[in-house]
C-alpha positions as CSV (number, residue, x, y, z in Angstrom):
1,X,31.6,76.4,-140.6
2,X,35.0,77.8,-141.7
3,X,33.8,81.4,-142.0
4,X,32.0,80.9,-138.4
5,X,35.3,80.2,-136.9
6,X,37.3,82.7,-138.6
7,X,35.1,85.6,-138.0
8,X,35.0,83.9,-134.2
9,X,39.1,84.1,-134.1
10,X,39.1,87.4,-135.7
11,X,37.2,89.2,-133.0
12,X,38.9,87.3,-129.9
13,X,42.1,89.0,-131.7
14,X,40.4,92.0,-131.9
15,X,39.2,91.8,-128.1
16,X,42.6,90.9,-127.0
17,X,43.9,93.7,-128.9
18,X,41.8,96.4,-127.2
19,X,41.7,95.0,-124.1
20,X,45.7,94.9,-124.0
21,X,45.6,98.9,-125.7
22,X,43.6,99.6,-123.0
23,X,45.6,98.2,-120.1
24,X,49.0,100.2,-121.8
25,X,47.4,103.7,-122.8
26,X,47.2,104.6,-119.4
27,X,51.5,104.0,-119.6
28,X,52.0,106.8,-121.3
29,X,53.4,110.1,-120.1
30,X,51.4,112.6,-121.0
31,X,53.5,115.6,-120.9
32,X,51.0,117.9,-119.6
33,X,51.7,116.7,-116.6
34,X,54.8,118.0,-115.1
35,X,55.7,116.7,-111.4
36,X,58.2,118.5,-111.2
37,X,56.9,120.9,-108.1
38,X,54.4,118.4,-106.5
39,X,56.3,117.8,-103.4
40,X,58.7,120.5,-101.3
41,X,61.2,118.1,-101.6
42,X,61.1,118.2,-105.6
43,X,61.4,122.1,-105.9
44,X,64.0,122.2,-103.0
45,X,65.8,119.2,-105.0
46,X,65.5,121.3,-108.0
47,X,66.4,124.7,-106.4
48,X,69.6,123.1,-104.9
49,X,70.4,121.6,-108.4
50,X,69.6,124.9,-110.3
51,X,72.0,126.8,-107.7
52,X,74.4,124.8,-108.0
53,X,74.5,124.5,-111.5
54,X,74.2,128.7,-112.0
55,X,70.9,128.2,-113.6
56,X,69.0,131.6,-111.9
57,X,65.6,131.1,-113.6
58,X,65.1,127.8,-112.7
59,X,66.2,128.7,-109.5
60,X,63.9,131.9,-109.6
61,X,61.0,129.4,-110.8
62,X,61.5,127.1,-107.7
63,X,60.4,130.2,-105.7
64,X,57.2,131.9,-104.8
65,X,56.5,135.6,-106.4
66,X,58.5,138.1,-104.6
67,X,60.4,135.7,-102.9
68,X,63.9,135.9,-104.7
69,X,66.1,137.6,-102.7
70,X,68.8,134.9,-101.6
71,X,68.8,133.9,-105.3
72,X,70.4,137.7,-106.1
73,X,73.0,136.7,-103.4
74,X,73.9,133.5,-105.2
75,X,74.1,135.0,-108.5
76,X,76.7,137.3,-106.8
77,X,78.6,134.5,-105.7
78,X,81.3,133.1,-107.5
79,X,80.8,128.9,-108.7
80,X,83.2,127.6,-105.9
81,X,81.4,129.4,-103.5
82,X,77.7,128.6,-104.3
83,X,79.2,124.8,-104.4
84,X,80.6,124.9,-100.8
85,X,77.3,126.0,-100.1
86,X,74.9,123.8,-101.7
87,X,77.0,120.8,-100.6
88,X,77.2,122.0,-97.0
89,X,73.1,121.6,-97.0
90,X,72.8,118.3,-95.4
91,X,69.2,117.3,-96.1
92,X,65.0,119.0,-95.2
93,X,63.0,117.1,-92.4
94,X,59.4,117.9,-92.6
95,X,58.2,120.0,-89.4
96,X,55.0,121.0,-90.5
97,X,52.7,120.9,-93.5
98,X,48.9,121.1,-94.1
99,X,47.2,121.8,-97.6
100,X,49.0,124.6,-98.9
101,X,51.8,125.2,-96.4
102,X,54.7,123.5,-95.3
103,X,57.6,124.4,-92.8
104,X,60.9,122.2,-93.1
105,X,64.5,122.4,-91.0
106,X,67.5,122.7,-93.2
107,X,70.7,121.3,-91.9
108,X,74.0,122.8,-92.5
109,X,77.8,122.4,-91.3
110,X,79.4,125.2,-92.1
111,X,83.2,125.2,-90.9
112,X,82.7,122.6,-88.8
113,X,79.7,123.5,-87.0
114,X,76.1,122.1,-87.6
115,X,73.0,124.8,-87.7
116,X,70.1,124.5,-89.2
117,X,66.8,126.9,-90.7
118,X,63.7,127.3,-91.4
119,X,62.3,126.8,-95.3
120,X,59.0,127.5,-95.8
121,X,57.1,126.5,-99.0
122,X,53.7,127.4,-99.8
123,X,51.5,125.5,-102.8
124,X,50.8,128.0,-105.9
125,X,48.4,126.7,-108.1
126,X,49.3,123.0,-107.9
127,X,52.7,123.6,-107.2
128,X,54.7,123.4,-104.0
129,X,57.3,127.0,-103.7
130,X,59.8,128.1,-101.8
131,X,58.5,130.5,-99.6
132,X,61.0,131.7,-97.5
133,X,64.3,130.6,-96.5
């Protein structure tokens, strides 16, 4: 009777044990998977960040192939200026997007004066890029 019950208690441990393992294992990050492009907004955080901080290839990574002129322009740019600029971007409102395109308005006050543009992004692979802006 004693056995009976302890090989009873030893497998409810064991159930609760994998039954708990299997509620957690889905927790983990698996590193493969890398967010960081899944939305526009993400890859125009990032580009903003990357430009800001003087980090071209991450900035040339936020963009789609061919698409890398302004980034030459900001490379040319000394740190203040590239800072006044970044911060001067006031936010993206979504205009447009279906499956693999996207087409936000960029707000901007430069001297004192609000304008905006357009920034297009376009989804590579699974990856939302900056297109045009």
């Amino acid at each position: 009777m004693k056995r009976t019950v302890f090989l009873i208690f030893c497998l409810f441990l064991l159930a609760t044990f994998q039954f708990s393992f299997a509620n957690t294992s889905s927790n983990f990050i698996d590193p493969s998977q890398d967010n960081t492009y899944s939305t526009p907004e993400q890859t125009w955080n990032l580009f903003k960040t990357a430009i800001l901080e003087g980090d071209f290839d991450t900035a040339h990574n936020c963009c789609s192939e061919g698409k890398t002129k302004r980034i030459l322009k900001f490379k040319k740019m000394d740190a203040s200026k590239r800072k006044s600029i970044v911060q001067s971007m006031q936010g993206l409102e979504k205009i447009h997007q279906q499956d693999d395109k996207a087409k936000y308005k960029l707000l901007r006050n430069s001297n004192g004066a609000n304008f905006f543009t357009f920034v297009y992004f376009e989804k590579v692979g699974n990856e939302w890029k900056i297109e045009n802006y």
